[in-house]
C-alpha positions in Angstrom: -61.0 26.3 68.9 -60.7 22.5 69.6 -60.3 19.9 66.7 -64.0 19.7 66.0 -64.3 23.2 65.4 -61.4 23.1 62.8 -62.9 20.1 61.1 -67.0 21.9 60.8 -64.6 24.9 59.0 -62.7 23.0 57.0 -65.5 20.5 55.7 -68.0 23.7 54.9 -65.5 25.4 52.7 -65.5 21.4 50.6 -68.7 21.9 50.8 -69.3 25.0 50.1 -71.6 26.3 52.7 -71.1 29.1 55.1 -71.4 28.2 59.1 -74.5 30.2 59.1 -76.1 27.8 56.4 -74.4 24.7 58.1 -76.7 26.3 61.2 -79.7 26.1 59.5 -80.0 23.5 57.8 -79.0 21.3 61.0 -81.5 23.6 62.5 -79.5 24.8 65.1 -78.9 28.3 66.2 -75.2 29.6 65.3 -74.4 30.2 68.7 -74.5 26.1 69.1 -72.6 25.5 65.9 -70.0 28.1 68.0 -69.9 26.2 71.4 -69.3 22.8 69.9 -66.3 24.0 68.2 -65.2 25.3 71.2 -62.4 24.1 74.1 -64.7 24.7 77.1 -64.7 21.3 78.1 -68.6 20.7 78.0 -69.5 17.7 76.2 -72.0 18.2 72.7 -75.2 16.7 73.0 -75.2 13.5 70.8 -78.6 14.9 69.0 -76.4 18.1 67.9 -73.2 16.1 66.4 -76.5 13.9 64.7 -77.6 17.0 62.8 -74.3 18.8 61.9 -73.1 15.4 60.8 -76.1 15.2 58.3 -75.2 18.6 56.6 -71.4 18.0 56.3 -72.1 14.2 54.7 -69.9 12.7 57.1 -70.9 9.8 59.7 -71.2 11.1 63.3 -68.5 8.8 64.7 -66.5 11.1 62.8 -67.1 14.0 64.6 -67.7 11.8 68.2 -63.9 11.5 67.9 -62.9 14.4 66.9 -64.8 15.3 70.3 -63.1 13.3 72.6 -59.6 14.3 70.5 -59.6 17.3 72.9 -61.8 16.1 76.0 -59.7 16.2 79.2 -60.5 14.1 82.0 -61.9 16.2 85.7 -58.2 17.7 87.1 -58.9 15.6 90.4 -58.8 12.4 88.1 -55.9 13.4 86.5 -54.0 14.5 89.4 -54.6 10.5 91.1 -53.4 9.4 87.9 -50.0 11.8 87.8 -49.3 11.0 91.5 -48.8 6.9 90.1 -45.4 8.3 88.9 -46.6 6.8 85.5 -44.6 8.1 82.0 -44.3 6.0 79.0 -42.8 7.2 75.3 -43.5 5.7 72.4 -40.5 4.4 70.9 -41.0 2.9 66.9 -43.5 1.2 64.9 -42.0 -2.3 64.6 -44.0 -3.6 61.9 -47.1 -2.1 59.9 -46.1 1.6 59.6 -48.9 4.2 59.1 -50.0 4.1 55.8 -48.8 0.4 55.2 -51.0 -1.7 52.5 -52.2 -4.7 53.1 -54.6 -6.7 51.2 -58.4 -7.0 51.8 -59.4 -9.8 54.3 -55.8 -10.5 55.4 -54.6 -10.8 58.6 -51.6 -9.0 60.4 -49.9 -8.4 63.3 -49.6 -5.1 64.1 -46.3 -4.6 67.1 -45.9 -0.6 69.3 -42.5 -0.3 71.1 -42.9 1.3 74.4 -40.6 2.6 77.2 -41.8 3.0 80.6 -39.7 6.4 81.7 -41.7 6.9 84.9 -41.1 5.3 88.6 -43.3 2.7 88.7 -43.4 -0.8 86.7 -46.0 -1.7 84.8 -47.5 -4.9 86.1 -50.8 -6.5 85.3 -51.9 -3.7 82.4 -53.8 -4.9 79.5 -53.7 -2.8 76.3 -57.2 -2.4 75.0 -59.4 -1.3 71.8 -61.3 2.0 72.2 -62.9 1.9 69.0 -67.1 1.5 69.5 -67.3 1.0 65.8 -64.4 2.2 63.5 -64.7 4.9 61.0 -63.6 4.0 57.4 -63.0 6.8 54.8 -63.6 5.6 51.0 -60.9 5.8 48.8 -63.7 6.8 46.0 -64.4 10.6 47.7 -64.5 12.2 51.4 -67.9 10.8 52.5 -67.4 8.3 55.6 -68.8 5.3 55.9 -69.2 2.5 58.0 -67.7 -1.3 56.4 -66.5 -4.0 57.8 -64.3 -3.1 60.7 -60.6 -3.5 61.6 -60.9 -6.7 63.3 -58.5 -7.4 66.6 -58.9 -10.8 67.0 -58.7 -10.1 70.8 -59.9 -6.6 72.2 -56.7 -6.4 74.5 -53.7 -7.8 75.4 -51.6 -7.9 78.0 -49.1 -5.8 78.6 -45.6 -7.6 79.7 -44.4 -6.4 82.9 -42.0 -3.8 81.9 -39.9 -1.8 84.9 -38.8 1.7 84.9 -36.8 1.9 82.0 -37.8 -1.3 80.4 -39.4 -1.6 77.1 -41.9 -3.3 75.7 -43.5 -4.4 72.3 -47.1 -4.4 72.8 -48.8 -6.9 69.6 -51.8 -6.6 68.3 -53.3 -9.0 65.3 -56.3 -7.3 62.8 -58.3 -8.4 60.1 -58.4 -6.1 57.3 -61.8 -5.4 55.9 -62.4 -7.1 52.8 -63.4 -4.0 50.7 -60.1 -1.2 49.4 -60.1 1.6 52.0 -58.4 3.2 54.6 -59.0 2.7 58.7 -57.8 3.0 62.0 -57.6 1.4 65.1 -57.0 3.3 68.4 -55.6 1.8 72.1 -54.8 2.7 75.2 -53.0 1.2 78.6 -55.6 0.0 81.4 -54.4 -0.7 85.0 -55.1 -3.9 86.7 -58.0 -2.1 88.4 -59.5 -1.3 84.8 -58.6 2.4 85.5 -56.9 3.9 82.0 -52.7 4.6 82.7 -52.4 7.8 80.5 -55.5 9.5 80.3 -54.6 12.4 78.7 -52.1 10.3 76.1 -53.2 10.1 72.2 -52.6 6.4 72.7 -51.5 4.4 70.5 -52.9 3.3 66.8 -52.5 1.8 63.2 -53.6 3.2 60.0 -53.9 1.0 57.2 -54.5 1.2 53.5 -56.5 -1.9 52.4 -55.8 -3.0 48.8 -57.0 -6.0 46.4 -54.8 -8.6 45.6 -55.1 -7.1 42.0 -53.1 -3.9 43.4 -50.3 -6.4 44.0 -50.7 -8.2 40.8 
C-alpha cells in the first residue's frame, strides 16, 4: 500500500465512512479506490484524485502529493542518474527547525546543511521550489485549504560549489502567510542541465507554524 492508500484509510475512519461508501459517493467503482492506493507505479487520473478528494473534505493537492510521495522515476532514468557518482546527506537544520513559529506576514531565512558524500562536486546546481501551489492545513480542524502561500522570494538558489566531502548551507528566505496556520515548502537539487540530482531523495523542506503577533504578546 503506498502513502495515498494509507491516507484514504486513515481519513475515512475520521470521517466515518467505509471505502465502499468513499466508492460511491466519488462514484467510482472499489476496484479504483484499490489501485490508487496501490504501489504499482501507474499514475491516478487527475479526474479520480478530484472525486475522492471531494468525499474525504480535503483539497486534491493534498492527495497529488501524497502521490508523487511514492512515485519512482523509469529505472533507465535512475540508473543515468546513479552512474553521476552523486550522494549527498543531510546534515542539520541551521535555523527554522520543523515546527518553528514565526509570526504572520514575516520574513525569514530558512538555511539546510548538506554534505556531498559521493565522487563528484557539485558545480553549477541551483536548489529549487517544487511546490505548484502549497497546501496549508488550518489550525481550526483537518479540512485543507488553500491561503496565502509560503512565499520564496526567489524560486531557487544556487547551490555553492561543494566537492566530495564538502558541505554546504543551502539558504532559502520565505514569507509567512499572513493568516495562523501551518505549511510547507519542499526543494530539490537541479543540475546545470536542469536535470534533478536526487531523484529518488525526499528533498529537502521547512514546516512552519504561523502565529499572530498576539501569540507573542
Amino acid at each position: 500500500m503506498n502513502a495515498l492508500g494509507h491516507y484514504i484509510r486513515q481519513r475515512a475512519k475520521e470521517l466515518g465512512l467505509s471505502l465502499a461508501e468513499i466508492s460511491r459517493q466519488a462514484g467510482k467503482a472499489r476496484a479504483t479506490l484499490y489501485a490508487v492506493g496501490q504501489l504499482d507505479g501507474r499514475l491516478p487520473e487527475l479526474e479520480t484524485l478530484i472525486d475522492i478528494a471531494l468525499v474525504l473534505q480535503v483539497h486534491p493537492l493534498r492527495l497529488i502529493h501524497l502521490v508523487f510521495e511514492d512515485y519512482k522515476l523509469p529505472i533507465k532514468q535512475t540508473r543515468e542518474h546513479k552512474q553521476r557518482g552523486d550522494k549527498s546527506i543531510f546534515r542539520a537544520d541551521v535555523t527554522i527547525p520543523d515546527r518553528s513559529e514565526v509570526i504572520a506576514g514575516s520574513r525569514f531565512t530558512k538555511i539546510w546543511e548538506v554534505q556531498n558524500i559521493g565522487t563528484v562536486a557539485w558545480e553549477g546546481r541551483t536548489l529549487r521550489c517544487v511546490d505548484d501551489e502549497l497546501i496549508v492545513y488550518s489550525r481550526a480542524g483537518e479540512l485543507l485549504i488553500i491561503a496565502q502561500p509560503l512565499k520564496p522570494v526567489a524560486a531557487q538558489v544556487p547551490v555553492p560549489y561543494t566537492p566530495p566531502g564538502g558541505i554546504a548551507r543551502l539558504s532559502v528566505q520565505f514569507t509567512a502567510p499572513r493568516l495562523p496556520c501551518s505549511c510547507l515548502s519542499y526543494w530539490k537539487s537541479y543540475a546545470a542541465d536542469g536535470t534533478p540530482c536526487f531523484p529518488n531523495s525526499a528533498g529537502l523542506w521547512v514546516k512552519v507554524q504561523v502565529v499572530s503577533m498576539s501569540s507573542f504578546e
